[in-house]
N, C-alpha and C positions, 0 to 999 in steps of 0.2 A: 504494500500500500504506500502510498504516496506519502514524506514524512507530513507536510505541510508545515503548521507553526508550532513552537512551544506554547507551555501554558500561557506562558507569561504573555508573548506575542498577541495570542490569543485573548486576554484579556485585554490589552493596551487597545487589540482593532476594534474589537466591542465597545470600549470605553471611547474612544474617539468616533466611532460610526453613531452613537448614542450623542452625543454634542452634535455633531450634524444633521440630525434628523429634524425635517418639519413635514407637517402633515397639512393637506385644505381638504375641504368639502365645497364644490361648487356643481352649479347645474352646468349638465353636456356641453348645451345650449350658447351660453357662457363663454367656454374655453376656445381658443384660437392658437392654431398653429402659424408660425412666420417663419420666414429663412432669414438669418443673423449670420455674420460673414465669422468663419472661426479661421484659424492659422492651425495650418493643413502642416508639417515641415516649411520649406521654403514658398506655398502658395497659401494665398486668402480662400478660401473656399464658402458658398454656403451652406447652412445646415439648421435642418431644420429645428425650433426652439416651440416651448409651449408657454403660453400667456394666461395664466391662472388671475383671471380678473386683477384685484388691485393687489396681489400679493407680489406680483411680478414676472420675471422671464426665464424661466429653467431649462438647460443643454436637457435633451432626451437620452435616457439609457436604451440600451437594447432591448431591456425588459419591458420596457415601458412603450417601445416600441411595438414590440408582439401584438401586448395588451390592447393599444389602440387597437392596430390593424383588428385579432378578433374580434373586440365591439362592435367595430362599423363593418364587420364581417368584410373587410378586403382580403383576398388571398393573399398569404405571405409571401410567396414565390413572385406577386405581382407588387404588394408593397415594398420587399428589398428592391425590387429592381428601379421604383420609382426615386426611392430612396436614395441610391448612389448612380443611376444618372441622369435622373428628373425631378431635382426633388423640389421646384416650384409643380409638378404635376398633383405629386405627393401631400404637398399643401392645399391646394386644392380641392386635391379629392377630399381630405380629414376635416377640411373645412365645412364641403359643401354636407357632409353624411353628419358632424356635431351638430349642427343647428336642425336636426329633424328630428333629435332626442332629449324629449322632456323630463327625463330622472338626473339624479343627483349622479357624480362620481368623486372616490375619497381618490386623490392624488399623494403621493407618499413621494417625497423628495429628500437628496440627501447631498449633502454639498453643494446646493447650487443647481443640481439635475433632479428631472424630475425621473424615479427608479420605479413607480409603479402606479398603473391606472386601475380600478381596485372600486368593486361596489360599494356603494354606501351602507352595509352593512357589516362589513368585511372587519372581523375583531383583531386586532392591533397584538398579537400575543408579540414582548418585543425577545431579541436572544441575548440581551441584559437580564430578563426576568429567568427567564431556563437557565442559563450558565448560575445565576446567583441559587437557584433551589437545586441543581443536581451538582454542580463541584462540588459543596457538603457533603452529599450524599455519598458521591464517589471517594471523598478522601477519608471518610471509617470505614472503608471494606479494604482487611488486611495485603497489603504487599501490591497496592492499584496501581496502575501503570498508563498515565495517558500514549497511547501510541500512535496516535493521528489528531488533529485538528486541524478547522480552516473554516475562514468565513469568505464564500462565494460572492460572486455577485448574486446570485440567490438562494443560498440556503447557509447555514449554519451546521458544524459536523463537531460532534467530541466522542473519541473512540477509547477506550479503558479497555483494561484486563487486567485479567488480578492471577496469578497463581495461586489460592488455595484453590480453585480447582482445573487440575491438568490433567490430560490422562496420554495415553500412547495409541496412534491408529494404528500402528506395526512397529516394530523395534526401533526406537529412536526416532522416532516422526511423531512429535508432542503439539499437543492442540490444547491453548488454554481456554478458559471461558471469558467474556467482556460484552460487553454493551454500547451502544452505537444511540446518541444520541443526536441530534437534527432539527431544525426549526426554516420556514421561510416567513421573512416579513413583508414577504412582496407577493403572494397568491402560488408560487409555486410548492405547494407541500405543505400539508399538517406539522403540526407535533409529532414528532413521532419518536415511540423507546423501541428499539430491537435490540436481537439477541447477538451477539457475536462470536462468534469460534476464530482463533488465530492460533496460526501455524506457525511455532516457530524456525523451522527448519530454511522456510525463507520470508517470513514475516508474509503473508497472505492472509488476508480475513475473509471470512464470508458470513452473512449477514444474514439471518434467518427471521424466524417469526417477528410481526410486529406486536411486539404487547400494548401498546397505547399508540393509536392515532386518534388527535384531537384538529379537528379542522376549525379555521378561524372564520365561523358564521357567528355576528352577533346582535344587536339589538339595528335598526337604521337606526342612524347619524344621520340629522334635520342642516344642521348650518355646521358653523366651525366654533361655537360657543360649546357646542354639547361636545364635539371632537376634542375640545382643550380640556375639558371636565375630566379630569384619570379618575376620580373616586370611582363613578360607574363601571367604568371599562376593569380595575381594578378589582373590583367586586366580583364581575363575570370572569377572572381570569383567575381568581383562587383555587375554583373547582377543578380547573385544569392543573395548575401550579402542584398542586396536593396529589395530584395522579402521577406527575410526572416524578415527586417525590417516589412514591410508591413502587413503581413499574421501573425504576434504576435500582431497587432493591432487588426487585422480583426479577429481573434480568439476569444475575449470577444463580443460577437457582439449581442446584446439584441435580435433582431429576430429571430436569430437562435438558442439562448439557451431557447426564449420560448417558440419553435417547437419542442425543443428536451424535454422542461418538460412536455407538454402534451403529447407527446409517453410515458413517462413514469408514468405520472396520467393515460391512459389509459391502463398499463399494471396494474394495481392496482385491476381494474374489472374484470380482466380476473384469473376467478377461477380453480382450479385444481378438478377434477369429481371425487366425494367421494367414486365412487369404485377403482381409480386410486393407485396403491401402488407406494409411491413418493421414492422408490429403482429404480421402475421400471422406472417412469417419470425421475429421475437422471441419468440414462443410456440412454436414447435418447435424452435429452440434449446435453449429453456429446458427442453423436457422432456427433453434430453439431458445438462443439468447439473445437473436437479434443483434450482429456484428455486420462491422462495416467489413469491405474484402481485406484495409490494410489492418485490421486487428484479427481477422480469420488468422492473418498469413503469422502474424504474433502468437497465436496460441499453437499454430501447428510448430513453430519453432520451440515454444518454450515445453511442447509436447517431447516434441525429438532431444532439446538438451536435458530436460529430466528422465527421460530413456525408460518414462513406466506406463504401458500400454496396456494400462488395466484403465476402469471407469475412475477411481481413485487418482489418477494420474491425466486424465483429463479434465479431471474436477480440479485438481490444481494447477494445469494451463491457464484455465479459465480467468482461476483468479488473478495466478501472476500479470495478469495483461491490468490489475490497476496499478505496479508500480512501473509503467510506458502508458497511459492512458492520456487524450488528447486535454484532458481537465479533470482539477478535484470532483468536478459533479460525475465525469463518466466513471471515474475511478470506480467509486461509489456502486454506481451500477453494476460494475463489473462483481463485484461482493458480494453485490444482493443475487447476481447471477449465483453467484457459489453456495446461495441458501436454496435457491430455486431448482439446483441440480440435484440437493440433498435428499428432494420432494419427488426425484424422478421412480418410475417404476422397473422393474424389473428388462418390462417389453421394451419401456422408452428408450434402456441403456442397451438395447439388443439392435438399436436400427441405427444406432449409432456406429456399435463396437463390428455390428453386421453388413454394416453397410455395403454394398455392392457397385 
């Protein structure tokens, strides 16, 4: 897995992304896209900026990008492109589709840019509030080990393992137990607490069950008086805070991490058939995890340098492909792939390892 930041780092970006944030409630209606000239390297360029009534002019993220385009339901394939080489078209179009819509949108801005376009009812869980209720929680569980974090452009990640409980899938190939914690504050992603298994043999995680997802649905938000008001929002987010406590305990949880090492001593036997060309078995994998062809071509190498052509050994191809991953979020995926392989069946791992 990817190392990303230390704890500390990890605190500092939270603590400065948290001084940066403002938040508005305005109608659609309201809102205007303009092109503002930015410096490109050595050229001016335009680009397109949003005009949040009298609050003022925010650069656009890419997230926020998206966001629009789904709203006014433009195809993305058609907004990037208007984007970088029309983007007075671009304007136009956002312009002419915000004035046909009469609801409210909360806009979440941070430095200056605006990071997310975001229903008005859309509850604010921040990754200030989770870092401050689960670090605690993480540091009395003996011998904890943070082994990954990172704050994305859209999600938040804090990955632990503890050694009291480790066990062996074959002689010297140890897999401990840890917990994979995650927030978005921008519409991408619930709360969410899953389970994690990491390998120490090459640091490899894979990401199982989710014990808590909490999505950020909450009361509408009328103007930006009630948006500035935390008591409420605070209130609604207790219930959640208190789970998230909960379900970081419940994650190291010895019966279920010794459920999950026998799926994986039991992927250990399950052999790949010696007429099987493991190019081929790498290509039916992969349409089970959904890989692009340059991370296929990844797993079938990290397949051949690990030299274990059992299902066991495809499971940790898998994974290794999150420390080469194009970003902390696909890493991620690639982890949760290694929970999702755990879940395969007998037959599934037969058309793989069978493959023709």
């Amino acid at each position: 897995m990817m190392k990303g930041l230390t704890i500390q780092e990890l605190a500092a970006k939270i603590a400065a992304n948290q001084e940066g944030k403002k938040d508005f409630i305005s109608p659609v209606k309201s809102l205007v896209m303009k092109l503002e000239p930015e410096q490109m390297g050595d050229t001016v360029v335009p680009r397109p900026n949003l005009v949040i009534g009298d609050h003022g002019t925010f650069g656009i993220r890419s997230t926020a990008h998206d966001q629009i385009g789904g709203r006014l339901a433009i195809p993305s394939k058609y907004y990037d492109r208007m984007l970088n080489e029309q983007p007075q078209l671009l304007v136009d179009n956002v312009n002419t589709w915000l004035r046909t819509i009469e609801s409210n949108r909360m806009v979440r801005t941070l430095g200056g840019s605006a990071r997310a376009f975001l229903s008005d009812r859309y509850n604010r869980i921040e990754n200030e509030e989770i870092a401050n209720v689960a670090l605690p929680i993480l540091a009395d569980i003996p011998g904890v080990k943070i082994v990954s974090s990172e704050v994305t452009e859209r999600r938040m990640y804090i990955q632990a393992v503890t050694p009291r409980l480790e066990a062996e899938v074959k002689k010297g190939d140890v897999v401990q137990a840890g917990v994979v914690i995650s927030n978005s504050e921008i519409g991408y992603g619930s709360v969410s607490i899953s389970e994690l298994d990491w390998r120490l043999w090459c640091l490899n995680g894979a990401i199982s069950e989710k014990l808590l997802r909490a999505y950020h649905v909450g009361r509408q938000i009328d103007d930006n008086a009630a948006l500035w008001a935390d008591d409420t929002r605070k209130a609604d987010d207790t219930a959640v805070l208190k789970r998230v406590r909960d379900m970081v305990r419940a994650a190291v949880d010895e019966t279920r991490f010794n459920a999950r090492i026998e799926k994986m001593r039991n992927l250990v036997g399950i052999e790949m058939k010696a007429s099987t060309d493991p190019a081929r078995a790498v290509e039916v994998l992969a349409q089970k995890v959904k890989t692009t062809d340059v991370e296929r071509g990844g797993i079938l190498s990290a397949l051949i340098k690990g030299g274990d052509l059992t299902a066991w050994g495809f499971f940790n191809a898998v994974t290794a492909q999150a420390h080469t991953a194009s970003g902390y979020d696909r890493a991620v995926q690639f982890e949760r792939a290694g929970g999702q392989l755990l879940e395969l069946t007998k037959k599934d791992w037969a058309e793989v390892l069978e493959a023709a």
